[in-house]
C-alpha positions in Angstrom: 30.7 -86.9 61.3 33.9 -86.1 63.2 37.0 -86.5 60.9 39.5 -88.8 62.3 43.3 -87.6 63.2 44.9 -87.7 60.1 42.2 -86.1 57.9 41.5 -83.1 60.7 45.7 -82.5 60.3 45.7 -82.8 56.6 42.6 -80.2 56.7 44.7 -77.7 58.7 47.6 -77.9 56.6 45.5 -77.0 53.9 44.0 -73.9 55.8 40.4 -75.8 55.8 38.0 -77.0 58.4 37.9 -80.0 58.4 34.3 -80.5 59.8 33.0 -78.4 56.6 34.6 -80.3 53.8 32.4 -81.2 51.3 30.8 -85.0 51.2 30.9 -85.2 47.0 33.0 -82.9 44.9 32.4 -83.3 41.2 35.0 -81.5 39.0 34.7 -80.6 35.3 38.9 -81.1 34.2 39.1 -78.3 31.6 42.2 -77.1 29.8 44.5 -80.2 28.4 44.6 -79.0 24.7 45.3 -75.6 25.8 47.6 -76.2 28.3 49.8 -78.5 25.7 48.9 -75.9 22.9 50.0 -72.4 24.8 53.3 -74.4 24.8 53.4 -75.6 21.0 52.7 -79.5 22.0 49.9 -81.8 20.1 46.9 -81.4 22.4 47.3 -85.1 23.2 50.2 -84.3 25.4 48.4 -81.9 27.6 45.7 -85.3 27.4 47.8 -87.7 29.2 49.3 -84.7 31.0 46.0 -84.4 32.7 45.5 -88.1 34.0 48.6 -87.4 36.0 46.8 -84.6 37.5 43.6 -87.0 38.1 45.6 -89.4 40.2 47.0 -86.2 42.6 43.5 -85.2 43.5 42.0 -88.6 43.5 44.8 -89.5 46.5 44.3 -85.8 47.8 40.7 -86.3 48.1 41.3 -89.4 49.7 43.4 -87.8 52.4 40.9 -85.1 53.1 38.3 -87.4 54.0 36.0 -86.7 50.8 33.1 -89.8 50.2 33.1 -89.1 46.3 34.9 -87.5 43.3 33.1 -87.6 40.6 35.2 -86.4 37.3 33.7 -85.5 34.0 35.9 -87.1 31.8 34.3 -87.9 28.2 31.2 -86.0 27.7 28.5 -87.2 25.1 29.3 -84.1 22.9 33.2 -85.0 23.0 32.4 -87.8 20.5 32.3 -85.1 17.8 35.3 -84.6 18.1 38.1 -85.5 15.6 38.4 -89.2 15.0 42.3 -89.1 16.0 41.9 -87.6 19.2 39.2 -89.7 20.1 40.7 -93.0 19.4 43.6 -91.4 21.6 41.6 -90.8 24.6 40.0 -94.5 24.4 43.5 -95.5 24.4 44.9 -92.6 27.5 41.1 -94.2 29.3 42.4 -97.8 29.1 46.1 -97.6 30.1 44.9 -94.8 33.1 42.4 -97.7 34.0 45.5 -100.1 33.9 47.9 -98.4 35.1 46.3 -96.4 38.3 44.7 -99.9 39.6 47.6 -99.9 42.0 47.2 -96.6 43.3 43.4 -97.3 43.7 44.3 -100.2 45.9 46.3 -98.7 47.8 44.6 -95.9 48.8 41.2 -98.2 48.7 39.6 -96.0 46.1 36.2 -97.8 44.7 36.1 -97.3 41.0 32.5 -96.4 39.3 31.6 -94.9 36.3 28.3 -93.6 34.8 27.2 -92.4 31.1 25.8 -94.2 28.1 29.0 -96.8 28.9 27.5 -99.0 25.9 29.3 -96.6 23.5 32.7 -97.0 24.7 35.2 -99.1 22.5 34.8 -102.9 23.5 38.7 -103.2 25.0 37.9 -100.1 27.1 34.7 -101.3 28.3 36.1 -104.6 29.3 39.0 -102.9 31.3 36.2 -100.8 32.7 34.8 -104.0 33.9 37.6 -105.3 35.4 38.7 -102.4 37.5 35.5 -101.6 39.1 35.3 -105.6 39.9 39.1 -105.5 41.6 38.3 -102.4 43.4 34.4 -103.2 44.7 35.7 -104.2 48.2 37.6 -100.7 48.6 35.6 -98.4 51.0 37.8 -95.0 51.7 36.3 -93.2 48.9 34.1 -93.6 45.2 35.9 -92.1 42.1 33.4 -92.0 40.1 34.1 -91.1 36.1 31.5 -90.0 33.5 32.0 -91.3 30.3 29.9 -90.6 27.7 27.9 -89.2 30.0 25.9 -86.2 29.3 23.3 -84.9 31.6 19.8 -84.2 29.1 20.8 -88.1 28.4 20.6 -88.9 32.4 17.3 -87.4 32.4 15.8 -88.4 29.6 16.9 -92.2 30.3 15.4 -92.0 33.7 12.2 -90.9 32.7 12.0 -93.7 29.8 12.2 -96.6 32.9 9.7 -94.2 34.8 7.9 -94.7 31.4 8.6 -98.0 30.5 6.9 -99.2 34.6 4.0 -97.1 34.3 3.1 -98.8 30.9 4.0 -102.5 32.6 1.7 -101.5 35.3 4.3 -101.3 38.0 3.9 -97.9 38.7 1.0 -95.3 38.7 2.2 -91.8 37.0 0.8 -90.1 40.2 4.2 -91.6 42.2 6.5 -89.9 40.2 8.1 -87.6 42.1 11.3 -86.6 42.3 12.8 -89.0 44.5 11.2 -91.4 41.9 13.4 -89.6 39.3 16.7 -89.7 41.4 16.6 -93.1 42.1 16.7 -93.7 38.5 19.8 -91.6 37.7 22.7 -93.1 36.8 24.1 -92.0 39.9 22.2 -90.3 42.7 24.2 -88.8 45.3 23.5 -85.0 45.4 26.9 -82.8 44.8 28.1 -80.1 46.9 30.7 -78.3 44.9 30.7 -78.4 41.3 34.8 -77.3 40.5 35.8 -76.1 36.4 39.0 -75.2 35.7 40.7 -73.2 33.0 38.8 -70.4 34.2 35.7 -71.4 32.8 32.1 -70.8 34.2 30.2 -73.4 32.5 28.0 -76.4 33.6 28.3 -78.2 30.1 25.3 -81.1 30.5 27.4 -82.3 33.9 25.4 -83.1 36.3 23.0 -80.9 36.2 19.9 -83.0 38.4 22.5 -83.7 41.4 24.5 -80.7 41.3 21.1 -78.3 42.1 22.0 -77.0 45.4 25.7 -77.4 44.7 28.2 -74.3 45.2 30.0 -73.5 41.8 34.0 -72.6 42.2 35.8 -71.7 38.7 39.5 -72.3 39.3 41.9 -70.2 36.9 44.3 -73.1 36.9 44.2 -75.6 33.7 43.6 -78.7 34.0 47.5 -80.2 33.6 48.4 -77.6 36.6 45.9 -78.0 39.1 47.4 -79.8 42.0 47.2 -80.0 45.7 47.5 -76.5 46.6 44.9 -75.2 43.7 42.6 -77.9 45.4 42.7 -76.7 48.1 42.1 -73.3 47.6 38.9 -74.0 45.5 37.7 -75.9 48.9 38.6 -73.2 50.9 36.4 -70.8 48.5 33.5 -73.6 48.8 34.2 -73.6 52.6 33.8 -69.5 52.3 30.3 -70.0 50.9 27.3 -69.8 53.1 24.5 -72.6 51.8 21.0 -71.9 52.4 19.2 -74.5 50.0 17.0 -71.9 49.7 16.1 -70.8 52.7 17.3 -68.0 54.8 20.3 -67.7 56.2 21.1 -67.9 59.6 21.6 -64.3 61.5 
């Protein structure tokens, strides 16, 4: 698809190609309590300090042309965490969801969200509700957050309704393939770059059925500090790649 004007500019000011920019970037945001920690804050400041730093690449991607942004931002595993800072991040979710409605408006940002959403407090999952209903109609680009998501539990729930129609008789265990599987995700657009930053080189449970063929860029930035310019340059380090979905590449 040929960018239009504006993206194709933006794309050049960034040093990228904008014919190569990636269709669905999903980013894991590591490095709030550190980054409020290495400068003798509570953790929850470097917390909120991070949904700042969501709503500069939401619009960013929005600019560059980019379909969908998924973010991990409550894994299954960060339940375990202590009680205080998890009540606080309920809390950050539900005023972020508030408070950035506008700025998803404007800039005609769909709101989705996967994950085992049942577990999420009843206030957050009603404000949930309510922002992806005000922002359905939008159609420049899905910001998609998990929440309570973790990956094994993606997987395992799509095969229990591959399970659950074979034993109603709807479908024979001999159509299970893997589109069969994907379908049933909770979200099955494939990912192309897969971003971390703090350094780190983990997948951590995100993503791991869609992101399969995606490129893997570990930004040193934390979380709090990436901006813009660190966006870009992790996009111009996926644009560097060459992809061969395994196959050969070409001479």
């Amino acid at each position: 698809m040929t960018a239009s004007p504006a993206v194709a500019e933006r794309a050049r000011a960034a040093g990228l190609d904008a014919s190569r920019l990636p269709r669905h970037v999903a980013i894991v945001m590591d490095g709030n309590g550190r980054w409020a920690q290495g400068k003798g804050w509570e953790r929850t400041r470097g917390h909120r300090r991070g949904a700042e730093a969501v709503r500069t690449v939401t619009t960013e991607s929005v600019a560059l042309g980019i379909d969908r942004l998924t973010l991990y931002a409550f894994s299954s595993e960060n339940w375990t965490r202590p009680k205080l800072e998890v009540e606080f991040l309920m809390r950050l979710l539900d005023d972020f969801l508030v408070g950035e409605l506008p700025t998803l408006t404007t800039n005609r940002v769909r709101l989705e969200a996967i994950g085992r959403l049942e577990r999420l407090p009843a206030r957050v999952r009603a404000t949930l509700d309510a922002t992806r209903a005000a922002t359905a109609g939008n159609d420049a680009m899905v910001l998609c957050l998990a929440l309570s998501y973790g990956g094994r539990d993606e997987i395992a729930d799509a095969c229990r309704a591959l399970a659950a129609e074979v034993a109603a008789g709807h479908l024979r265990p001999d159509q299970i393939d893997a589109d069969a599987v994907q379908r049933r995700l909770y979200a099955g657009d494939d990912v192309d770059v897969v971003i971390r930053t703090a350094g780190e080189q983990r997948l951590s449970n995100f993503l791991p059925w869609q992101a399969i063929y995606a490129e893997y860029v570990s930004a040193p930035a934390l979380w709090p500090d990436f901006g813009a310019s660190e966006y870009h340059a992790a996009l111009r380090e996926f644009q560097g790649r060459q992809r061969r979905f395994g196959g050969v590449a070409n001479a």
